[in-house]
Backbone as a ProteinNet text record, in pm:
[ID]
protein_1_A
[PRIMARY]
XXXXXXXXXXXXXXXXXXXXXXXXXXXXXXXXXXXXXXXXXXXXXXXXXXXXXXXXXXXXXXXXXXXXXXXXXXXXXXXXXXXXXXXXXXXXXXXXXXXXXXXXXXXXXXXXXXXXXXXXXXXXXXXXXXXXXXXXXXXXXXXXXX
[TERTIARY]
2691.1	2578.7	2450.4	2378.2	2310.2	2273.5	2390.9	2471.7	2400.9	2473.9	2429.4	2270.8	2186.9	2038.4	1977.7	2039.1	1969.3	1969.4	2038	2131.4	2065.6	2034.7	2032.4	1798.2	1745.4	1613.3	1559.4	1491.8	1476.3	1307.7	1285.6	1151.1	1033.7	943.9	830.4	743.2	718.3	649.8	588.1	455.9	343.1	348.3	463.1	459.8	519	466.6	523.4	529.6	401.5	369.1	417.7	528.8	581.5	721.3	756.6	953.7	992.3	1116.9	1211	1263.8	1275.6	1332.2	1399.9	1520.5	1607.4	1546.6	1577.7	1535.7	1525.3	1635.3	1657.4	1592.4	1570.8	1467.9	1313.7	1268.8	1137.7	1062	927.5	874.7	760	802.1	730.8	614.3	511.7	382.8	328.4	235	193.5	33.8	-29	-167.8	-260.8	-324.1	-423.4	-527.7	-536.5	-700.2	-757.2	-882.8	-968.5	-864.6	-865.4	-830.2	-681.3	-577.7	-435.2	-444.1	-540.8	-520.2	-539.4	-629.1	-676	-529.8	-482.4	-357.8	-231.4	-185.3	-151.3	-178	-299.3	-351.3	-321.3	-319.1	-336.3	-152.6	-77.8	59.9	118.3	89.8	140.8	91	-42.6	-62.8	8.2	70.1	151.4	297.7	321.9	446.9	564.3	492.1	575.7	622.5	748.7	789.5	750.7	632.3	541.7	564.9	587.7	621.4	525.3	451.5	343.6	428.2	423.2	495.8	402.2	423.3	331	438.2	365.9	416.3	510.1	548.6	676.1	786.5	743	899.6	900.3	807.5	834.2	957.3	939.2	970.1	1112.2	1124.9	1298.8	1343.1	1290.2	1362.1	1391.3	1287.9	1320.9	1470.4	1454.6	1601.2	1695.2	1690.2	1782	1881.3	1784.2	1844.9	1920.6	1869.1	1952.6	2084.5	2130.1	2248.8	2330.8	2257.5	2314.1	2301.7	2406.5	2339.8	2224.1	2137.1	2049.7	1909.1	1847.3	1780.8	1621.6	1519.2	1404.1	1326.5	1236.5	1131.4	978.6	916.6	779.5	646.4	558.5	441.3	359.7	367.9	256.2	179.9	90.9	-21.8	64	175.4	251.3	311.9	372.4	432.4	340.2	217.8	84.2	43.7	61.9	-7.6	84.5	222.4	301.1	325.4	267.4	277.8	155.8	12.1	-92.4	-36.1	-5.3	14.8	110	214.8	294.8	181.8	90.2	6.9	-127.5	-203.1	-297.5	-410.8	-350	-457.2	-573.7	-494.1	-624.1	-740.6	-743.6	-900.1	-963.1	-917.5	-1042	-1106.4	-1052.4	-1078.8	-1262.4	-1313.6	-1464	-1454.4	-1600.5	-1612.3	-1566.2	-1608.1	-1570.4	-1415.2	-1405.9	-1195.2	-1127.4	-1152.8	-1099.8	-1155.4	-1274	-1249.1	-1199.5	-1175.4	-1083	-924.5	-906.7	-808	-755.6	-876.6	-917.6	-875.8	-955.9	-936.8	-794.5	-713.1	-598.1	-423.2	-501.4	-383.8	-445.6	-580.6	-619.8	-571.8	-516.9	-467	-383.6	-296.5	-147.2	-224.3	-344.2	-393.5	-281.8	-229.3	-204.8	-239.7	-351	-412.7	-362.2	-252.8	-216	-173.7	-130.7	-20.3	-141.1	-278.7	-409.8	-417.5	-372.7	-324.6	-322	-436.1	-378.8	-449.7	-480.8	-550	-708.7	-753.8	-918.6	-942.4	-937.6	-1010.4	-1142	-1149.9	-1269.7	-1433.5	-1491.2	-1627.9	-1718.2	-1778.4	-1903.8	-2041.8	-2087.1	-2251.8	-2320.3	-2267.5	-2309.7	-2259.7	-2201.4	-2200.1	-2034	-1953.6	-1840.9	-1739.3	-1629	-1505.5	-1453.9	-1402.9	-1313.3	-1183	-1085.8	-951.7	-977.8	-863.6	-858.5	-714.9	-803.1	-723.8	-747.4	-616.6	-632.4	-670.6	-641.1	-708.1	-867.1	-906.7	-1042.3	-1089.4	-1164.2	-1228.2	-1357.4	-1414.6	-1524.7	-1658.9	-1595.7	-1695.3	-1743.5	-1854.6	-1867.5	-1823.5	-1787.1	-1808.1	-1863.4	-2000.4	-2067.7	-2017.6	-1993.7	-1925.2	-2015.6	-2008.3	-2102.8	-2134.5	-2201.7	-2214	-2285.2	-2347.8	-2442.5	-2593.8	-2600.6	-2743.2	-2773	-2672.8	-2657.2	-2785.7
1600.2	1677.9	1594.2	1549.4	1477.6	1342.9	1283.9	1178	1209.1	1318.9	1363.8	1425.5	1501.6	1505.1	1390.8	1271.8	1168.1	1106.1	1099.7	1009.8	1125.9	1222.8	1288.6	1332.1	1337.1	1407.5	1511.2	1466	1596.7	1558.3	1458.3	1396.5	1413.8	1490.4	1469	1342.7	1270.5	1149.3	1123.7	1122.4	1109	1042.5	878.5	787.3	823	730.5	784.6	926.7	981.8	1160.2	1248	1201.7	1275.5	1296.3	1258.3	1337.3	1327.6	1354.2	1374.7	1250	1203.8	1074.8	1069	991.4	1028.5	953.7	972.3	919	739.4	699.4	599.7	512.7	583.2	492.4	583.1	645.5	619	525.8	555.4	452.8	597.8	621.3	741.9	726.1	832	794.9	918.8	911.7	1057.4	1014	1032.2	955.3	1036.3	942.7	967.5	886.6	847.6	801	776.5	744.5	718.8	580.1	511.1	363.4	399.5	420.9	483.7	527.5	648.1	756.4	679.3	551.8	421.8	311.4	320.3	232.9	311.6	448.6	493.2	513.2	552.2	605.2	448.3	341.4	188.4	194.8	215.1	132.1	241.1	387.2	468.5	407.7	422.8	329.1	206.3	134.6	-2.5	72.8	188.7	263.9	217.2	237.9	199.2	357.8	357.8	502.3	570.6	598.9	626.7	758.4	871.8	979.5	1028.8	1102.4	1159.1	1315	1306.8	1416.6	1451.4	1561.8	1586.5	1490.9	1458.1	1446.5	1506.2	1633.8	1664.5	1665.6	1631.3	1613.4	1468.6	1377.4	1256.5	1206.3	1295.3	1325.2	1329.5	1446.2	1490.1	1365.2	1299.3	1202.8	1115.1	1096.3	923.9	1020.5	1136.2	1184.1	1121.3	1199.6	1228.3	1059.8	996.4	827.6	810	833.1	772.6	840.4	923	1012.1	932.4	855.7	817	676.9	618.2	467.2	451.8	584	576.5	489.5	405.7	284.2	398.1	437.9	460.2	359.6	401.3	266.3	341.2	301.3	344.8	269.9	310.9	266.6	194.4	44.6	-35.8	-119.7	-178	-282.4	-398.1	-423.6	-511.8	-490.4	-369.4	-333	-365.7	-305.9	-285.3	-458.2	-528.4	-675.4	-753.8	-706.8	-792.9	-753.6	-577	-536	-551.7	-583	-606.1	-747.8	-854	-995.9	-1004.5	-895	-895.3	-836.5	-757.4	-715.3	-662.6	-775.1	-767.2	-657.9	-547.9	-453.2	-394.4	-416.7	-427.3	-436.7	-587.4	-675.8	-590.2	-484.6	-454.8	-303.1	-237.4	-127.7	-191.7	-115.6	-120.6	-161.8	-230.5	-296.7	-183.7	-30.8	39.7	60	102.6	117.9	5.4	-182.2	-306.6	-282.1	-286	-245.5	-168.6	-44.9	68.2	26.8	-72.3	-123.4	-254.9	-323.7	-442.8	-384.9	-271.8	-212.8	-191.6	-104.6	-83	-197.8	-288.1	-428.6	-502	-450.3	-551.9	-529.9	-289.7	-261.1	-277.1	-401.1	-459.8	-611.4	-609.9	-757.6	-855	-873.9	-994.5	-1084.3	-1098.2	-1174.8	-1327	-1385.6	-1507.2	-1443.7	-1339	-1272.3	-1243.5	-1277.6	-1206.3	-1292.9	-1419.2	-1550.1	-1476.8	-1508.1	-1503.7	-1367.1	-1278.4	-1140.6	-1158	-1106.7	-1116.9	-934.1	-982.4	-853.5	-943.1	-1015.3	-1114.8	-1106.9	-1008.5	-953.5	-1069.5	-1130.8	-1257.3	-1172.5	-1246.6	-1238.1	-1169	-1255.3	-1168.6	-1072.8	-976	-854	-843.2	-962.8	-956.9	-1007.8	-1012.2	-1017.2	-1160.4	-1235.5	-1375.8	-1346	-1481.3	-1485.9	-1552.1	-1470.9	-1518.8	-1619.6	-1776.9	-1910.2	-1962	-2033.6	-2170.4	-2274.2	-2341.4	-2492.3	-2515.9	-2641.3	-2698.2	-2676.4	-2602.7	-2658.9	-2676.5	-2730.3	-2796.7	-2685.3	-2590.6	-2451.8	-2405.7	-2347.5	-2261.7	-2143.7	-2016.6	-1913.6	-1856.3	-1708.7	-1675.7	-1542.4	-1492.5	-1359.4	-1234.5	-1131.9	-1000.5	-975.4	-957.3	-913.3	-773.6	-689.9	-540.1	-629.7	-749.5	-771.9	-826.3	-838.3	-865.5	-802.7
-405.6	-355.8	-352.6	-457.4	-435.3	-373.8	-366.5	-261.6	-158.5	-102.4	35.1	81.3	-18.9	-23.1	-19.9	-132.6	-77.4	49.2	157.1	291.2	396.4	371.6	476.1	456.2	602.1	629.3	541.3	416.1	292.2	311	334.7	263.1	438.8	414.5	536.9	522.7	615.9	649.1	804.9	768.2	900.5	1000.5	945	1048.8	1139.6	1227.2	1407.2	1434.4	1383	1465.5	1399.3	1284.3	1185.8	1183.7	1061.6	1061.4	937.4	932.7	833.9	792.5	684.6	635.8	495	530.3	381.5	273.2	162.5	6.7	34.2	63.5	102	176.1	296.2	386.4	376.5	234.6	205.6	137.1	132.8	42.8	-8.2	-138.3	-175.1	-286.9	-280.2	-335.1	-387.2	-552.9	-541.1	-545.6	-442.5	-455.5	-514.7	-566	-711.9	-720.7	-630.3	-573.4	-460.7	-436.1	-318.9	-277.1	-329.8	-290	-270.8	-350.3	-287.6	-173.3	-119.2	-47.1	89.6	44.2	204.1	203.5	81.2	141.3	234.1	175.4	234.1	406.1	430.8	534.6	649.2	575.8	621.5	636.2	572.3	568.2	721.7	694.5	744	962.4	915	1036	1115.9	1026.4	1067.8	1074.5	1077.1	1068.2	915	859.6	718.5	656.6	643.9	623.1	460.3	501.4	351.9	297.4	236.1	191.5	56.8	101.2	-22.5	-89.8	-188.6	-269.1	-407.3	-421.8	-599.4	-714.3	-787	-971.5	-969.5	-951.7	-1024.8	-935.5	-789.9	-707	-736.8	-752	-772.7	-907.2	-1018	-1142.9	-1125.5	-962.5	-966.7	-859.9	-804.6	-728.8	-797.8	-911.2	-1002.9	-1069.9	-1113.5	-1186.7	-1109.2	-968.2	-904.6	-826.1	-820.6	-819.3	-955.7	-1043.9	-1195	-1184.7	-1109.6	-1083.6	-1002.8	-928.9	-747.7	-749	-630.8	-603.9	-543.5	-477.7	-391.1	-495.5	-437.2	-477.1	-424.8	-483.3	-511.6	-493.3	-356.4	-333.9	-339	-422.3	-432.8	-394.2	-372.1	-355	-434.6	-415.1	-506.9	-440.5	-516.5	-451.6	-398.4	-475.7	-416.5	-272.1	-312.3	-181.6	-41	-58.1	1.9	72	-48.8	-4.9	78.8	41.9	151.3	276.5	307.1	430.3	510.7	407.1	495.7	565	504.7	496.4	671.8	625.9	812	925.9	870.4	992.2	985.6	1074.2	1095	1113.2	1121.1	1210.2	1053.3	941.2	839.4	888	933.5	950.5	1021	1131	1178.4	1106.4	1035.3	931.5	883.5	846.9	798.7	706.2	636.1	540.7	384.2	404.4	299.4	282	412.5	368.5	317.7	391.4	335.8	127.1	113.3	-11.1	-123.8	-73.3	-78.4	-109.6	7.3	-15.2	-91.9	-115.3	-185.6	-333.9	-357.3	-532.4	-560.4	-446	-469.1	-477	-405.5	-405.9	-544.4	-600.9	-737.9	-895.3	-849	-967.1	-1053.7	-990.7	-1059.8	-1164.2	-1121.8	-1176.5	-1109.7	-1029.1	-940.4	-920.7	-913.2	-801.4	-724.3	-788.5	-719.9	-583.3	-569.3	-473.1	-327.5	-417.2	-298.6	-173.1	-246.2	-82.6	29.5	142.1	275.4	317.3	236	252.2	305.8	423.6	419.3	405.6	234.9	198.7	55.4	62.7	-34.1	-13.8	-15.9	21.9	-8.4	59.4	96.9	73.2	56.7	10.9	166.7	270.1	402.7	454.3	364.6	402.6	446.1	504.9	571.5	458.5	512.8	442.4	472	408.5	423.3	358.6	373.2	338.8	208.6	89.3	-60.8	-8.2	-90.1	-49.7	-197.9	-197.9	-331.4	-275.8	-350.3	-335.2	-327.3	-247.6	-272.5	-135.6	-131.4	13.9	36.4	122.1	163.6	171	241.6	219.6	70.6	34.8	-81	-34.2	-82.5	-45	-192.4	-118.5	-177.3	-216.4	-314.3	-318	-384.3	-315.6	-294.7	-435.2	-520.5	-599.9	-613.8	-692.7	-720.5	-698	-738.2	-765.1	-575.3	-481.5	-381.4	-292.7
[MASK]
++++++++++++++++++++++++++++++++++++++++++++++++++++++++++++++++++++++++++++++++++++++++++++++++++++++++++++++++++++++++++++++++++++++++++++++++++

């Protein structure tokens, strides 16, 4: 029984205008903040099969995998940073939502993983790409006293 709830259209999801999507091919989330609520709104956009549910259905799906082979994929900053990283359409989001989303890829403390992201707020107001190494540029970074 649960085999089959998981494999089969149980779960509602926004992407692409909206549908039904099994356990399996979600990526489920119970959002709980401003900055979540902009990654979501961001992944669902790039058509990433995102699924928002309360705490306690979340509660019965993590059960309901420990029952099943069905594999539980959830929503993290990680998840988040490697799907901005395939697509671009981030960059053009406003300077408040990129930070929004900046807070929410920072809540894992990662940060080596931030490579390649222009979500790095500059002193002039705009956003640059977080890079290692040495380079020739300074960059000036936004601060409150800004």
């Amino acid at each position: 029984f649960l085999e089959k709830i998981s494999q089969n259209g149980v779960l509602w999801s926004k992407v692409s205008g909206g549908q039904f999507l099994s356990v399996a091919e979600s990526v489920v989330c119970c959002p709980t903040s401003n900055s979540q609520d902009a990654a979501v709104e961001e992944m669902i956009g790039i058509g990433r099969p995102i699924v928002c549910v309360p705490e306690r259905i979340l509660r019965c799906l993590r059960e309901m995998v420990d029952l099943t082979t069905v594999k539980l994929s959830e929503l993290s900053p990680q998840y988040v940073r490697n799907a901005l990283k395939r697509n671009v359409r981030y960059k053009k989001l406003s300077q408040q939502r990129k930070l929004l989303l900046l807070r929410y890829v920072l809540s894992d403390s990662e940060y080596k993983d931030l490579q390649g992201l222009e979500l790095l707020p500059v002193a002039s107001g705009s956003m640059t790409t977080f890079e290692t190494g040495h380079r020739r540029l300074a960059i000036y970074v936004a601060t409150l006293d800004c």
